[in-house]
N, C-alpha and C positions, 0 to 999 in steps of 0.2 A: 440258896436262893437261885434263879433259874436266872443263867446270864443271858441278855441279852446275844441273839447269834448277828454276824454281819455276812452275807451271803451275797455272791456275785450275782452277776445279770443272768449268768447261763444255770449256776446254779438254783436262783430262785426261783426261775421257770420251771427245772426239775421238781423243786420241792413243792411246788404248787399244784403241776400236774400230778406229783402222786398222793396228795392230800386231797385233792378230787376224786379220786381211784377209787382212795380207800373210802371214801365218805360215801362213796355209790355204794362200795360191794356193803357198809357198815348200814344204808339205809334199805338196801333190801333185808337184811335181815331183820333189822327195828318194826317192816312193816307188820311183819310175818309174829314178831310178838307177842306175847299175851297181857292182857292190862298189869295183873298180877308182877307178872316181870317188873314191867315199868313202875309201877308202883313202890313194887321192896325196890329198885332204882333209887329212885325219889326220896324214899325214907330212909335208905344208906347213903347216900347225898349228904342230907339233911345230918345224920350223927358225922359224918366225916368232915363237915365243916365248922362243925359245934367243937370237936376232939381235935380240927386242927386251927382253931380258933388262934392260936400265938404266933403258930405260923403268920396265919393271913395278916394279924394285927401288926408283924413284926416286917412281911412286906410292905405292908401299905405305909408304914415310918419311913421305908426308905422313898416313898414315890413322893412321900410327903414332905423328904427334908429336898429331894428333886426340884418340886412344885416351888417351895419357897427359895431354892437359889437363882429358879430361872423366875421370879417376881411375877407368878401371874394372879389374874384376880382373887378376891376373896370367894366370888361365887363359885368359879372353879375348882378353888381348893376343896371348900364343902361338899361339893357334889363328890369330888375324888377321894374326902376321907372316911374312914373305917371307925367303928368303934365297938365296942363290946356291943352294947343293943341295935346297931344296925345288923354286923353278922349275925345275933339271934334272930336279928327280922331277914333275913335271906334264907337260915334253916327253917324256919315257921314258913315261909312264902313258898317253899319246897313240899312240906309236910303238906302245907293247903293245897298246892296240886296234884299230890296223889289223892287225897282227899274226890276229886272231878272223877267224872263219867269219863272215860275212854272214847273218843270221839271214832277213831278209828273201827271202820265198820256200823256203824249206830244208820240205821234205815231218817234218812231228811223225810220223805214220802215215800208214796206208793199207790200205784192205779193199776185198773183192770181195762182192759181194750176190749172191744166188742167182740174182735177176734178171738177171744181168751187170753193173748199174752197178759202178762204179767211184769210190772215195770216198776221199778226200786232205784230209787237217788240214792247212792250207800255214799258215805264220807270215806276219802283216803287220804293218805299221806300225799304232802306237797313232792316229798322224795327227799331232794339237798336242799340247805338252804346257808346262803350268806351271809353275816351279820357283822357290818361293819358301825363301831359307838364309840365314842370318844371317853368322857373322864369317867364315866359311875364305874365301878367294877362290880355292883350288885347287876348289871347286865349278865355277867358272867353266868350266875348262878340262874338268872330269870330267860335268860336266853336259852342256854344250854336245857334246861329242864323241859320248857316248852314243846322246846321243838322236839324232843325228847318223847314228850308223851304222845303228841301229835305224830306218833311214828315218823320221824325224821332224823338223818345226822344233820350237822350242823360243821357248818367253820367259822370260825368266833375271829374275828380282826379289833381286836381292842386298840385303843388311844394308847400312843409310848406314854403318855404319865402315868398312867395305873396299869406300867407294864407287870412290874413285880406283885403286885397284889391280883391282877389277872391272873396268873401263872397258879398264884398259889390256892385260890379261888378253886379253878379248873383241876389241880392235882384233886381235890376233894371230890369233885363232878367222876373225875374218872374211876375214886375205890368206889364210890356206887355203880356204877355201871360195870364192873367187874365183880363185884357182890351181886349183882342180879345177873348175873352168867352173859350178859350182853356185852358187845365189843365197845374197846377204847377207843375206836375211830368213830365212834357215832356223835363224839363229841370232840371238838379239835378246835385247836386255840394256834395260832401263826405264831411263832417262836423269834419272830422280828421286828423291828420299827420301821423297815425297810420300806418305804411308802410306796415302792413298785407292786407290792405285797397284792397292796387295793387293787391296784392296776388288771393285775394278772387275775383275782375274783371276778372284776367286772365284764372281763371277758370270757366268762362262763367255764373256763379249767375245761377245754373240750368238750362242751357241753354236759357236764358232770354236777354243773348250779345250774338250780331249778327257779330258783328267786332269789334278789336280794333284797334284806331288809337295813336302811342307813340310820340309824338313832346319831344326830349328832346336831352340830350349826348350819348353816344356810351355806355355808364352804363345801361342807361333808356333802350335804343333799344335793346342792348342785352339782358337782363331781360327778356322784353316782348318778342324777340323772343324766346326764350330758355324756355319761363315759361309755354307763351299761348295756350290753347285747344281750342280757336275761332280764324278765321281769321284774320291778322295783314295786316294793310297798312304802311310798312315799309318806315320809315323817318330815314333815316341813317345821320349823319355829316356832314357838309359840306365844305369838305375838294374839293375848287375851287381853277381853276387854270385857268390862261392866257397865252397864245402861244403868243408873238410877232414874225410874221414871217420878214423875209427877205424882203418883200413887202410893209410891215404896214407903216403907217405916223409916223412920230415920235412926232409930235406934237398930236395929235390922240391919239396914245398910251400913252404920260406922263398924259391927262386926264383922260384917260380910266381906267389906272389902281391906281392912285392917288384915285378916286371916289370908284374905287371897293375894294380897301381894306381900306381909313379910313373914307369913310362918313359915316357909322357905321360898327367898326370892330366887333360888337358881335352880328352878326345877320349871320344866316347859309350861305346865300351867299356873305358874304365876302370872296373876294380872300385868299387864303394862302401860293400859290407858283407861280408865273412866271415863264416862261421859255422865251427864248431870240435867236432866231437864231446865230450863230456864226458867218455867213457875216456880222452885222451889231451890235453885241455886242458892240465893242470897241466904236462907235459911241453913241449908240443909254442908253446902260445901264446907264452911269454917269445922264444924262440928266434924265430919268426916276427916278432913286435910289434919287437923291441931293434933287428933291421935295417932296419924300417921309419922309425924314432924316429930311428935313427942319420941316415937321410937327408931329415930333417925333417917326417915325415908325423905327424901330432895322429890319437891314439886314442880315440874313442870309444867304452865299454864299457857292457855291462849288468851286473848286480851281482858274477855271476862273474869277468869279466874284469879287474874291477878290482880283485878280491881277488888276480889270481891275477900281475897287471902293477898297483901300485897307482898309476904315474906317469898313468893313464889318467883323461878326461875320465866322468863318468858321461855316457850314453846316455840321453837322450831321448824319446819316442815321435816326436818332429819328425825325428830321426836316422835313422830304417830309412826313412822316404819318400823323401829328399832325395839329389839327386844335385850330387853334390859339386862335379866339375870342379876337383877342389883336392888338397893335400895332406892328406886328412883322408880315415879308417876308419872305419865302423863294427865292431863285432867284438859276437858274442855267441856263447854256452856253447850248444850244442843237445843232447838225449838220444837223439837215433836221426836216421836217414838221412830218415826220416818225419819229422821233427819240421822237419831243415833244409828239402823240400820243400816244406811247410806254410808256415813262413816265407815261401818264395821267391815261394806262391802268392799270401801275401798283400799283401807288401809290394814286388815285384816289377814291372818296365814291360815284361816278355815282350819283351825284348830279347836279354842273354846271360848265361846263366848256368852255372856249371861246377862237380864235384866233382871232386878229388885226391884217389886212391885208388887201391891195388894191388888189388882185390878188383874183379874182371870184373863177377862179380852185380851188386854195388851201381853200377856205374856203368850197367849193362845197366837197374838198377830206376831211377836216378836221370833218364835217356833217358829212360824212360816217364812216368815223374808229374811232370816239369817242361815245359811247355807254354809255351817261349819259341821265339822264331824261330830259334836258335843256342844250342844247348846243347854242352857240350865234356867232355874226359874228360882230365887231364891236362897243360893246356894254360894258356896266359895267355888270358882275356879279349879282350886289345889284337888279338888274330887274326880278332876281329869285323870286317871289312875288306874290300869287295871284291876290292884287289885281293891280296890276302895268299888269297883262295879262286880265285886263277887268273882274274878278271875285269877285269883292267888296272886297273880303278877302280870307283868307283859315283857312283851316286847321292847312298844312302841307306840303311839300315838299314830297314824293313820291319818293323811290329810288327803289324801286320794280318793277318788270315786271309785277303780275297781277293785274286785274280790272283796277286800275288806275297806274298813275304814273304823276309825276310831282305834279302844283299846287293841293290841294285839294278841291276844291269846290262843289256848287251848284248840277250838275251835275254828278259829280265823289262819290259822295253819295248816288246817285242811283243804283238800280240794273235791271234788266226787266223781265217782263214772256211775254208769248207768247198768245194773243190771237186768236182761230180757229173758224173763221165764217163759218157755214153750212148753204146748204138748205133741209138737210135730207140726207146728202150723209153717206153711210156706205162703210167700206173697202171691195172689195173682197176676199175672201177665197185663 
């Protein structure tokens, strides 16, 4: 099992700057690639993680019996534990992206100029790239790979609780990438909990990181936004919310939102608040709330709601910001479709948000005045997901307006230059 290293100030500086080094010379080569490479990569990944399956199960008991001596949530442990069918769903989510198109090189457009030049948007690699995540360790595999096929290295900064199961994650990452003839620096995992660790990422390793991506809490994202001198692809919280309008099915709605906040409550798109039109509260809220309660979820109400379900918790102004990761609802009474948008504007992380409704207009008006990365029509929350939108996996969640937003994938780890075909043509003067 891979010991944790404790490494000095002057030291970690060393180790960092040459884990940039190599992560440049490892990403010029990844560019130059061929899909194929990456690909048997990908699918040697995939059998190395499956054949070293006991290993990783065998780490993650120790981060596991960690987790439970230093007593932290249930949501946390779940997101940090392992099991036979989740590792198989990290070698599948592997397989599924060799499965993609090679983004690298693939013509975006292309125009002809009067002059005759010839002008092509081609996709390229980002170059390096940063990944700083806190408890999941199926990052590991979904990070590393990504950016992987995106012609990229990568430096992987996982959370100290799923240090040992990162490690052992990552040993699998790298006999594929030495089974596909490609270098073991293209993927690199920080061998410390040392929190300087971030530090010394954020500051670009000599300008050696190209971007960094923060999968974590509103601690982690702040950080890195407030710290960084490279580029950030911003993963804020996931503070989700549900519009039942006046339209919606009620049968519809008691699955829709039962599924979106406890088929897993500690994952970013889990619901956290409801909102409920007030035509159809009196009806429509008990029937929703009674299924929820039945399978342990604590209700949160503002005045309405608690008249109308009186087993409920009064609501707070702390309760509409907070993202739960827990068995626990917010729920409040709204007057119009405008009113739940309002809400969403204000106390929302532009992450995912969704109404339930049979009425086409209001979901067509509810698309326009909510300005989250993933908005939905009918749907659970929990489908905020790369690979649930057909991209094997992610990243991250994307709450940012530039380059990308939303899932993070394949694609979205790309960047482009322009190439200018001539036949001898010069500008005039």
């Amino acid at each position: 099992m891979t010991e944790i290293r404790a490494i000095k100030e002057e030291e970690l500086q060393n180790y960092m700057q040459r884990m940039g080094v190599e992560a440049r010379v490892a990403a010029r080569i990844l560019s130059q690639a061929s899909s194929e490479q990456k690909k048997q990569a990908l699918n040697a990944m995939a059998g190395a993680i499956r054949e070293q399956a006991a290993s990783i199960l065998k780490a993650n008991a120790a981060d596991l019996e960690a987790a439970a001596d230093k007593g932290l949530k249930a949501s946390f442990v779940d997101r940090l534990t392992l099991n036979e069918d989740r590792v198989e769903a990290m070698a599948q989510g592997l397989e599924a992206i060799a499965t993609f198109d090679d983004p690298v090189g693939s013509i975006i457009k292309a125009w002809d100029r009067p002059n005759g030049l010839t002008i092509k948007q081609v996709r390229t690699p980002l170059g390096v790239i940063g990944v700083i995540y806190e408890s999941r360790p199926n990052v590991t595999a979904d990070a590393g790979a990504l950016c992987m096929m995106a012609g990229n290295a990568v430096i992987l900064r996982g959370g100290s609780e799923g240090f040992h199961s990162n490690h052992a994650i990552h040993a699998a990452l790298q006999a594929g990438l030495v089974n596909a003839g490609l270098p073991e620096k293209a993927i690199q995992l920080i061998a410390t909990t040392n929190r300087d660790a971030v530090g010394e990422m954020l500051r670009g390793l000599d300008g050696n990181v190209d971007v960094i991506v923060p999968r974590g809490g509103k601690n982690l994202v702040g950080r890195v936004q407030k710290e960084a001198r490279v580029p950030v692809f911003s993963h804020l919280e996931g503070l989700c919310h549900l519009y039942v309008d006046e339209d919606a099915s009620l049968d519809m709605a008691v699955e829709i939102i039962h599924n979106a906040k406890l088929r897993r409550t500690g994952i970013c798109g889990s619901v956290e608040t409801v909102l409920i039109h007030e035509k159809i509260a009196k009806d429509y809220a008990p029937a929703i709330l009674n299924k929820l309660a039945e399978d342990g979820c604590e209700i949160r109400g503002d005045e309405a709601i608690c008249k109308l379900w009186p087993t409920a918790k009064q609501a707070t102004a702390e309760d509409w910001v907070t993202e739960y990761l827990d068995k626990i609802l917010s729920v409040c009474v709204v007057s119009s479709l405008d009113a739940a948008t309002d809400h969403i504007a204000e106390y929302g992380s532009e992450h995912t948000d969704g109404i339930i409704t049979q009425n086409q207009e209001n979901a067509q008006k509810f698309f326009e005045k909510v300005d989250s990365a993933i908005v939905v029509h009918n749907a659970s929350t929990q489908f905020a997901d790369g690979g649930e939108f057909g991209m094997g996996a992610e990243i991250g969640i994307a709450t940012g307006k530039m380059h990308a937003r939303g899932p993070i994938g394949v694609e979205q780890l790309t960047s482009f230059q322009y190439h200018v075909l001539g036949t001898g043509q010069i500008r005039p003067a």
